[in-house]
C-alpha positions, 0 to 999 in steps of 0.5 A: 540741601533741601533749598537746594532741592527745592530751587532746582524744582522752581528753576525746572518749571522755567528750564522746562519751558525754556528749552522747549522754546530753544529746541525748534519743532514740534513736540507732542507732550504736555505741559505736565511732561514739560514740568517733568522735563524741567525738573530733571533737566534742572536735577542733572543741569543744577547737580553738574553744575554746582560740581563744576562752579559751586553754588553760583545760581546764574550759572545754575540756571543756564545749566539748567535749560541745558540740562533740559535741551539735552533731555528734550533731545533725547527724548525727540530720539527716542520718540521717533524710534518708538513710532517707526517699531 
């Protein structure tokens, strides 16, 4: 399990910028906000994942840029609403 874990850290690093580059326009976060996006994308993606398929790491990392360009888009969602209040 904690291989597990760790794998979806080092993916998340790469989902991260992966979907940032997927998902057009701007964005105005950090580099360290893009690792933590990344992470959790790689989180949700990798957990959805390996309950879908198993542990089949190809399939791992798409899920995981997946995971990433969903919470980028949420994210996007909530940053226009905070700016418009």
């Amino acid at each position: 399990m904690l291989g597990f874990i760790i794998g979806l850290i080092l993916i998340g690093l790469i989902a991260g910028a992966l979907a940032r580059l997927l998902v057009p326009g701007r964005d105005p976060m950090s580099i360290p906000m893009t690792i933590l996006l990344g992470i959790a994308g790689s989180f949700i993606g990798g957990l959805i994942g390996r309950a879908l398929f198993g542990e089949d790491y190809t399939v791992g990392l798409i899920m995981s840029v997946l995971g990433a360009v969903l919470l980028l888009l949420i994210y996007r969602q909530f940053n226009k609403r905070g700016a418009r209040a």
